[in-house]
C-alpha positions as CSV (number, residue, x, y, z in Angstrom):
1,X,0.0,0.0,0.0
2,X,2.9,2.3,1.4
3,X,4.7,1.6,-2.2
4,X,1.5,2.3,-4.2
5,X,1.1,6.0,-2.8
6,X,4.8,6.3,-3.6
7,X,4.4,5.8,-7.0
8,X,0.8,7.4,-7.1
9,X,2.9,10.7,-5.2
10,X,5.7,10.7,-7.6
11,X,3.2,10.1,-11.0
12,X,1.2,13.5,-9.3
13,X,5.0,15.2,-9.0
14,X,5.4,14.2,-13.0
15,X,2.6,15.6,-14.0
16,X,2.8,19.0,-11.7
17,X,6.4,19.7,-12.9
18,X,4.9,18.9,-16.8
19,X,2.7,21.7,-16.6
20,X,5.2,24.0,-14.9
21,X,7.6,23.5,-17.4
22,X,4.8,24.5,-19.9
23,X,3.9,27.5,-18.4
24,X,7.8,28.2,-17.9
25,X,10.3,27.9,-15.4
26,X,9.3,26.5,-12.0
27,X,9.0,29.4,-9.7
28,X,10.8,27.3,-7.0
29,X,14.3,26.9,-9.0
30,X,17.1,29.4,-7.2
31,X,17.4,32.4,-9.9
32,X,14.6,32.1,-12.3
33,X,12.0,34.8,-10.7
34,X,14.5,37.7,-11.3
35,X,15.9,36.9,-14.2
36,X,12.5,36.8,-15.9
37,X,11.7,40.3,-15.4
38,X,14.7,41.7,-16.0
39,X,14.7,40.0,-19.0
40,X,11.4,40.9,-20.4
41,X,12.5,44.9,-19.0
42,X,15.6,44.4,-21.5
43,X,13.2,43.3,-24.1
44,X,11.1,46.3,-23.6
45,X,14.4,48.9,-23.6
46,X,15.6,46.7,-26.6
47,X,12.3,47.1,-28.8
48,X,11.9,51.0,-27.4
49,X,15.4,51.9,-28.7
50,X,14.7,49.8,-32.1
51,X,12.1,52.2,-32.6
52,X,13.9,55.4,-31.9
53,X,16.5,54.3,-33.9
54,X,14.5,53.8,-37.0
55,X,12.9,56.7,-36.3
56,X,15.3,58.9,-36.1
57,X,16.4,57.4,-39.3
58,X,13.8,58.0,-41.3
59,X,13.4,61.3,-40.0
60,X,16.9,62.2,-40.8
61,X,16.4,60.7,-44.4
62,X,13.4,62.8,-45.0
63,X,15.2,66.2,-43.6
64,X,18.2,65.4,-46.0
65,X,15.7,64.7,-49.0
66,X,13.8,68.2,-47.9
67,X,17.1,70.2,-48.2
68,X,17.9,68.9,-51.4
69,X,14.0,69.3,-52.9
70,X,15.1,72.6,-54.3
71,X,16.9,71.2,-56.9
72,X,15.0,68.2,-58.2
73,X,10.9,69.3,-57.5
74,X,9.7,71.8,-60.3
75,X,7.9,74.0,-57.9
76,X,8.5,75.7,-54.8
77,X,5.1,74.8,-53.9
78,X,6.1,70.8,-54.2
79,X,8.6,72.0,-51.6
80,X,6.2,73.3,-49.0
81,X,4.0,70.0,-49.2
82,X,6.8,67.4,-49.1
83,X,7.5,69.3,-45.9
84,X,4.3,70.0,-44.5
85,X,3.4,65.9,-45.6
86,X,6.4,63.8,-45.0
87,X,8.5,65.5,-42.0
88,X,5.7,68.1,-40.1
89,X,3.7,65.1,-38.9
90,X,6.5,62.9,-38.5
91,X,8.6,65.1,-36.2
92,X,5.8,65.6,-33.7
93,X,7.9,63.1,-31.8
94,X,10.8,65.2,-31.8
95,X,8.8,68.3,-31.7
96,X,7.7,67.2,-27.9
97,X,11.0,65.9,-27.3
98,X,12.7,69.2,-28.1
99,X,10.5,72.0,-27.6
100,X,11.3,72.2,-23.8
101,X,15.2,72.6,-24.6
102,X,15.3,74.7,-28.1
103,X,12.3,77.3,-26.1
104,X,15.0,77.9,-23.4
105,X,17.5,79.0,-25.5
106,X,18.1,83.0,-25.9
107,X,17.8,83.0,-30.3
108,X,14.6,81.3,-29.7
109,X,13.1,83.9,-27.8
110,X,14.4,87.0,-29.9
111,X,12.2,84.6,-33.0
112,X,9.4,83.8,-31.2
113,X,9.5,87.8,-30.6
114,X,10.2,88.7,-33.9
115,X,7.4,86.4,-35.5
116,X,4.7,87.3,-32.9
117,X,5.6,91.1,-33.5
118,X,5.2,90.6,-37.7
119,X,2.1,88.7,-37.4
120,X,0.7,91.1,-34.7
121,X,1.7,93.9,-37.6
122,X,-0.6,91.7,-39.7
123,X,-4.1,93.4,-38.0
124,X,-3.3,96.8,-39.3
125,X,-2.3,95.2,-42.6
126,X,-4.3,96.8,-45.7
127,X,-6.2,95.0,-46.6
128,X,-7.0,92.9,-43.4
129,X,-7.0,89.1,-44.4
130,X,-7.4,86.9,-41.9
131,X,-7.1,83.5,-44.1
132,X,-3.5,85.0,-45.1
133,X,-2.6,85.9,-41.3
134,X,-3.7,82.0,-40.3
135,X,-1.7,81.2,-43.3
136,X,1.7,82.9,-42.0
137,X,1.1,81.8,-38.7
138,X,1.2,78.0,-39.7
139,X,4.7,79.2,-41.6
140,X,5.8,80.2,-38.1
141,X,4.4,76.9,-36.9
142,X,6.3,75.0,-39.6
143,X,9.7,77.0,-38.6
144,X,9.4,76.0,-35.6
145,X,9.2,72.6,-36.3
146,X,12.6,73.1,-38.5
147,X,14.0,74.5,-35.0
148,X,12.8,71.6,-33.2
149,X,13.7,68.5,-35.4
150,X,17.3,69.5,-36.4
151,X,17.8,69.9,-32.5
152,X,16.5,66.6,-32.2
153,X,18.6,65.3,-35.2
154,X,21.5,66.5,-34.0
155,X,21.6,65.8,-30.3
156,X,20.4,61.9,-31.3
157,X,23.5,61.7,-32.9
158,X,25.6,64.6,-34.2
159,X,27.7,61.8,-36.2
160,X,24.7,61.2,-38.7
161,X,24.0,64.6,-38.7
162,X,27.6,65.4,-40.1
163,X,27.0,62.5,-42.4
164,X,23.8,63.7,-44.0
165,X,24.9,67.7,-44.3
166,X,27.9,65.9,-46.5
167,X,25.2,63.8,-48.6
168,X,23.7,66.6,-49.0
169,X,26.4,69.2,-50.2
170,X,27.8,66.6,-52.3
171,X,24.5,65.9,-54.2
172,X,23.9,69.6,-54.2
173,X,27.2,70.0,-56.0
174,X,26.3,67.3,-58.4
175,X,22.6,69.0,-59.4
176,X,24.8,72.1,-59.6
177,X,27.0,70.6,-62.3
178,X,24.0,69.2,-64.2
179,X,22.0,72.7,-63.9
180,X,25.2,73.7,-66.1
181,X,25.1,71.1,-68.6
182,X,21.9,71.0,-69.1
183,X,21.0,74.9,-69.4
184,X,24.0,75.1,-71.9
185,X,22.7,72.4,-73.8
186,X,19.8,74.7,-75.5
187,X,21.3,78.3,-74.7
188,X,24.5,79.2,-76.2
189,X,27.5,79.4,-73.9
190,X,28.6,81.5,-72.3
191,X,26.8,84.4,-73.4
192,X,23.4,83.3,-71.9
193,X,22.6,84.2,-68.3
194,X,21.7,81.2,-67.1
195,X,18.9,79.8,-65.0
196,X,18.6,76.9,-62.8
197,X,16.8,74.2,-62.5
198,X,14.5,73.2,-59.7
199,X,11.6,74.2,-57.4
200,X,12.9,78.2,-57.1
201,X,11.6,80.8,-59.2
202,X,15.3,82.7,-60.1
203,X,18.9,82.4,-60.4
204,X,19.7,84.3,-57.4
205,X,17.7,82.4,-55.5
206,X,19.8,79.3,-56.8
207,X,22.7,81.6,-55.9
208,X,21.7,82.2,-52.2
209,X,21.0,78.2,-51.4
210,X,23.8,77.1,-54.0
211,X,26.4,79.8,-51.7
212,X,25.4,77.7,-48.3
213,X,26.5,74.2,-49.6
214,X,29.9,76.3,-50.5
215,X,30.7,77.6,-47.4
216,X,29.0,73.6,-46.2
217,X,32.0,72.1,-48.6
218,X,34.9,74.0,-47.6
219,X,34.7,73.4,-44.3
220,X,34.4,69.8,-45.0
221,X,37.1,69.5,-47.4
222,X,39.3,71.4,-44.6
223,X,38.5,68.9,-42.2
224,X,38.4,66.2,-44.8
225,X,41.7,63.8,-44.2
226,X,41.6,62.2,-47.4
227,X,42.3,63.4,-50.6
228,X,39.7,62.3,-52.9
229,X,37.1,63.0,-50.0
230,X,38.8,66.9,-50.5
231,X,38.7,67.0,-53.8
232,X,34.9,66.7,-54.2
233,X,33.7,68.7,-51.8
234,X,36.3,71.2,-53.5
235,X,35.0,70.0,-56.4
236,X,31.3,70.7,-55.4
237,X,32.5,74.2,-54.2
238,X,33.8,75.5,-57.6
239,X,30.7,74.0,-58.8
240,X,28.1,76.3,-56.8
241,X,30.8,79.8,-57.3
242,X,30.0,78.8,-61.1
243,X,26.5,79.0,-60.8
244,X,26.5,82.2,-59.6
245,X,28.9,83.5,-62.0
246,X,27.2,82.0,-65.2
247,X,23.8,83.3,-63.6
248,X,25.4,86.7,-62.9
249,X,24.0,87.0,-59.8
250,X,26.2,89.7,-58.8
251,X,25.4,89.9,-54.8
252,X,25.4,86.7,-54.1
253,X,29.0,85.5,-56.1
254,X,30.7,88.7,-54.5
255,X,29.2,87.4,-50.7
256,X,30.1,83.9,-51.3
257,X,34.2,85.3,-52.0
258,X,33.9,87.3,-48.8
259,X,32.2,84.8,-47.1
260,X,34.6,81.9,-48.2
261,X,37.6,84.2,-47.9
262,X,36.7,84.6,-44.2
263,X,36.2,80.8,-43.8
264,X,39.7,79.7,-46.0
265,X,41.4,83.1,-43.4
266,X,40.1,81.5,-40.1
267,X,41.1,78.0,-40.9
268,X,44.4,76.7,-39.1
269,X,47.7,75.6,-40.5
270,X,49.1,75.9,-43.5
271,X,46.2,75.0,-45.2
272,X,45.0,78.8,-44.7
273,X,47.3,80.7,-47.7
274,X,46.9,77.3,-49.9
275,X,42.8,78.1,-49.7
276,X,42.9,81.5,-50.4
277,X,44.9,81.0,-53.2
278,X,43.1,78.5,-54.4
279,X,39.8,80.7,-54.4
280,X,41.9,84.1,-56.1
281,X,42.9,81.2,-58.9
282,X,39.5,80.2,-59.6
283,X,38.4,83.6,-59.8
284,X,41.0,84.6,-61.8
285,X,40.5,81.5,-64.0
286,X,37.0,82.7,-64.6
287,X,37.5,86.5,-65.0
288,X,40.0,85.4,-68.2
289,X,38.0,82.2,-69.5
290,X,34.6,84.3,-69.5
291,X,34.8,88.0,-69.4
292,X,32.1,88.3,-71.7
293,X,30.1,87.3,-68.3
294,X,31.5,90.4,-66.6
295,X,30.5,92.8,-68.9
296,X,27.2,91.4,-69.7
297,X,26.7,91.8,-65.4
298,X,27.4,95.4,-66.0
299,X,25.9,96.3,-68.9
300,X,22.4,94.9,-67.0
301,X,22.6,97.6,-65.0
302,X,20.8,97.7,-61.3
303,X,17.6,96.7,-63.0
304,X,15.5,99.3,-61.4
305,X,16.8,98.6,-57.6
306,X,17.5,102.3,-57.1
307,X,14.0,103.2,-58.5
308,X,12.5,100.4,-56.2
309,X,14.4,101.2,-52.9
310,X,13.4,105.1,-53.5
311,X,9.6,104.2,-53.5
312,X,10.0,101.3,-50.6
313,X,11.8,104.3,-48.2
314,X,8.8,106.7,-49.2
315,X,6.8,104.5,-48.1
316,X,8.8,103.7,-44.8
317,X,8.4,107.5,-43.9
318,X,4.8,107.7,-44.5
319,X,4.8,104.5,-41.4
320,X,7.8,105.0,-39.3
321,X,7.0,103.2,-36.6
322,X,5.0,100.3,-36.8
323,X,5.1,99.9,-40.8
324,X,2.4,98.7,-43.2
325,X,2.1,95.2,-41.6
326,X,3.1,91.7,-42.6
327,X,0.1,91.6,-45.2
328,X,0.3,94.9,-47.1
329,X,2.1,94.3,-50.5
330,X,4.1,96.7,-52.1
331,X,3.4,97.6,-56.0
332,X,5.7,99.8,-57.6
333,X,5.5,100.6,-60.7
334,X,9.0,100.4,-63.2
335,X,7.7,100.2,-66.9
336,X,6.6,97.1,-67.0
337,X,3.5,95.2,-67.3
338,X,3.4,93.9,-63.0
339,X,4.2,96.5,-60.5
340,X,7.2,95.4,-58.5
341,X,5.7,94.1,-55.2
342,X,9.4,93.2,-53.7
343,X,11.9,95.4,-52.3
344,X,15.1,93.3,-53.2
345,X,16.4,94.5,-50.0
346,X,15.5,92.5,-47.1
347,X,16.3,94.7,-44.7
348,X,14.3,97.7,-46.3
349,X,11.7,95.0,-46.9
350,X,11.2,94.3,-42.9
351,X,11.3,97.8,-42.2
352,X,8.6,99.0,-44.8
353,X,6.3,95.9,-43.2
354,X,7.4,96.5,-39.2
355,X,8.4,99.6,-39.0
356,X,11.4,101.0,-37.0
357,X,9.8,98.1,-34.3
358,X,10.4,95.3,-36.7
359,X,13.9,96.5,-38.1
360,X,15.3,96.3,-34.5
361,X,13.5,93.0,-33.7
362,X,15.1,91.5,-36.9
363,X,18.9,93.6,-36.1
364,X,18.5,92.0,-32.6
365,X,18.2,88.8,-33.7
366,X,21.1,88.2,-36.3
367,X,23.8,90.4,-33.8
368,X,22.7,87.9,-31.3
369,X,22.7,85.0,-34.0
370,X,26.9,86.2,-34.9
371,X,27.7,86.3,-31.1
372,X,26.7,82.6,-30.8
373,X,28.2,81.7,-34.1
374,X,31.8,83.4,-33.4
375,X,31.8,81.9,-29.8
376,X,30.8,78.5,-31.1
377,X,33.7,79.1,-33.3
378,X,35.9,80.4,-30.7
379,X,35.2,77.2,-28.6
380,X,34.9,74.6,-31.2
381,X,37.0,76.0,-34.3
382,X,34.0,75.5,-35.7
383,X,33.3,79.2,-37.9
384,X,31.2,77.2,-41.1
385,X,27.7,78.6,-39.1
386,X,29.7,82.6,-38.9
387,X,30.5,82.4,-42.4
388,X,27.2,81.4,-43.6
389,X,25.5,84.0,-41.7
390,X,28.0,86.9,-43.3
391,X,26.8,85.5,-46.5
392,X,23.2,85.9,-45.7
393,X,23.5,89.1,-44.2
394,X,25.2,90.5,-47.4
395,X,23.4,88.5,-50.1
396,X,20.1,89.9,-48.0
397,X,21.2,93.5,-49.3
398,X,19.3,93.1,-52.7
399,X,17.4,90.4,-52.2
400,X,15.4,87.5,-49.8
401,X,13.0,90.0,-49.6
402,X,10.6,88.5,-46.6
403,X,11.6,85.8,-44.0
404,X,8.7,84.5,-43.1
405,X,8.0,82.3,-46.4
406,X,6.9,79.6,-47.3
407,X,9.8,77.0,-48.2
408,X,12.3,78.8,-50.1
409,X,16.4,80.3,-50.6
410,X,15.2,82.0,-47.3
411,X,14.9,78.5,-45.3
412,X,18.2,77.1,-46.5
413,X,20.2,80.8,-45.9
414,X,19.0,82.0,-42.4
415,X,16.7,79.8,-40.9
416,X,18.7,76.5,-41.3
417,X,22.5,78.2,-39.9
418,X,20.0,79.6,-36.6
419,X,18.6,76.0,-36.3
420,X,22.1,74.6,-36.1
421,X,22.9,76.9,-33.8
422,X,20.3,76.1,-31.4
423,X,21.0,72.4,-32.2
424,X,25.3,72.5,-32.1
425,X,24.0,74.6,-28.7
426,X,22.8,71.3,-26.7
427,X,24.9,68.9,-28.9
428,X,28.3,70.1,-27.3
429,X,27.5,68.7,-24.1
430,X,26.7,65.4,-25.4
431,X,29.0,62.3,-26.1
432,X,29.9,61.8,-29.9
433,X,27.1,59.5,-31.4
434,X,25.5,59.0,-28.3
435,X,21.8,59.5,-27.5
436,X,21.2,62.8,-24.8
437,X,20.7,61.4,-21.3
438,X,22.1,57.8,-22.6
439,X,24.7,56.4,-20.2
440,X,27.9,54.8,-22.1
441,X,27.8,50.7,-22.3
């Protein structure tokens, strides 16, 4: 009997430890409860920073395929709806990730200042719209999204970051050359003024975003350690100066030279007199190849900008103050069919529309925008951001006419260097390639 419940107790034991083992590990065994949950919390972590990963990825695809729209999308309109579509909703994530840190930062502020004043300005506009006024407040909306997912970009890992601005210069500098080729294909060479090929509506426009990816490809080619790596992002740089000059877009090629002569002037070593030689032997390559180009330029004249700026300050001292508001368009008339409705002076252009109020808003902001990009340079040896803003603030002189815009030169000019400062701002205190607030393995 005694041997029957033995067996009968060890059959029940079978059995009990069979449909342990199929619900798992026995709960008894030393070292299996903890294990198991700290597991399935690695799991968790595991998928979690799967996901961020990809999505960070994808994000930073889409922002490099959004700087680069201007050159293959026929309109600039395309432009605005690739953003607004493929990175605006996406980068809510970052938006909410970011907003707290970019908000706290001083050129954010001055901004949000500046773009509450303008669109303030736009209820004493004439006429009053108020669909256009929602309109340029979701262009402020969209900006600030820029702001908030290159901070995010960068400070997830300032490595990729690095990597995509180079992807991005380089195929800049390769729908540069092909703007070239292809122009000159149907217009006779080089006596044409030529025009680029994309989503803007002009050559200087090309000019202003084209003179960004130079300033981009000089720095990287001076901190390129490779030769061939150098010589196409010096390639790519000769490239964009030749756009200007063949589009004699006079502004813009003379702000690129001072702009690049800066750069090449702060750069250390010995490399410094090899650059700036460099860049007086490509202009002086150019000046003898095509001089026909040089006196074409100046037999154009200054296409009615005197005329224009005369009008625009008239009608800055009829409104001295608070200007005509961000709606009110200008119309000036030049001899031709259209009026002119731009002041191809930006900063006559904020002042007609804000007033004296608006001007110092807007003066406030880029001084303060040069003191973070000299001290980032100062501290890093980093001066690529200073040099792009003394481009924009020169090539702004006769043109880039209104800031708050929908995607255009504007975006890639001023907004995107002010972005990266805001960004490079946070990403200095962070680990190479590392994750903000991630610990090292």
């Amino acid at each position: 009997m005694k041997k029957t419940v033995d067996v009968s107790w060890q059959c029940l034991c079978i059995i009990h430890l069979f449909f342990e083992a199929s619900r798992g590990a026995p709960r008894w065994l030393p070292g299996t409860l903890k294990p198991t949950a700290r597991h399935s919390e690695n799991a968790v972590l595991t998928f979690k920073a799967q996901a961020q990963s990809i999505y960070a990825t994808a994000l930073l695809a889409a922002y490099g395929v959004f700087l680069c729209s201007f050159f293959f999308l026929q309109e600039y309109g395309d432009v605005y709806r690739f953003y607004a579509r493929v990175i605006s909703i996406p980068s809510l994530i970052a938006f909410f990730y970011s907003i707290r840190l970019v908000s706290g930062h001083p050129l954010f502020k001055l901004i949000a200042l500046y773009m509450a004043y303008l669109l303030l300005s736009g209820l004493w506009s004439e006429p009053l719209d108020r669909y256009r006024l929602g309109q340029m407040g979701a262009i402020c909306v969209y900006l600030i999204s820029f702001f908030t997912t290159t901070h995010y970009l960068v400070n997830r890992n300032p490595a990729h970051f690095d990597l995509m601005l180079r992807a991005c210069t380089l195929a800049a500098g390769a729908a540069a050359i092909a703007s070239i080729f292809i122009f000159y294909m149907s217009n006779p060479f080089p006596g044409t003024r030529m025009d680029g090929i994309g989503a803007l509506t002009n050559i200087n426009e090309y000019a202003n975003v084209y003179g960004v990816f130079a300033l981009l490809a000089l720095g990287f080619a001076i901190n390129s350690r490779k030769a061939i790596t150098r010589g196409l992002f010096l390639l790519a740089m000769v490239a964009f100066m030749c756009v200007a000059w063949f589009g004699q877009s006079r502004t813009a090629f003379a702000s690129i030279l001072v702009a690049l002569g800066v750069l090449s002037g702060l750069s250390l070593g010995r490399e410094k007199s090899y650059l700036l030689a460099g860049l007086a032997l490509v202009v002086v390559l150019l000046l003898l190849a095509f001089p026909e180009v040089v006196q074409q330029a100046f037999e154009r004249g200054q296409s009615f900008r005197f005329v224009i700026w005369s009008e625009v300050w008239q009608g800055i001292l009829a409104r001295p103050v608070f200007g005509h508001g961000l709606l009110s368009e200008l119309a000036i008339d030049t001899g031709r069919q259209k009026p002119m409705s731009v002041a191809h002076n930006a900063y006559l252009q904020i002042f007609w529309t804000g007033g004296i109020i608006g001007l110092l808003l807007f003066l406030l902001l880029l001084g303060s925008a040069f003191r973070f990009a000299l001290r980032r340079g100062q501290q890093q040896g980093d001066y690529r951001i200073l040099c792009i803003l003394i481009f924009a603030a020169c090539a702004m002189m006769t043109g880039v006419d209104i800031l708050i815009a929908r995607p255009r030169d504007q975006w890639i000019l001023f907004w995107l260097p002010l972005a990266m400062l805001m960004a490079f701002g946070n990403a200095d205190n962070v680990s190479h390639g590392r994750p903000r607030g991630h610990k090292a393995s």
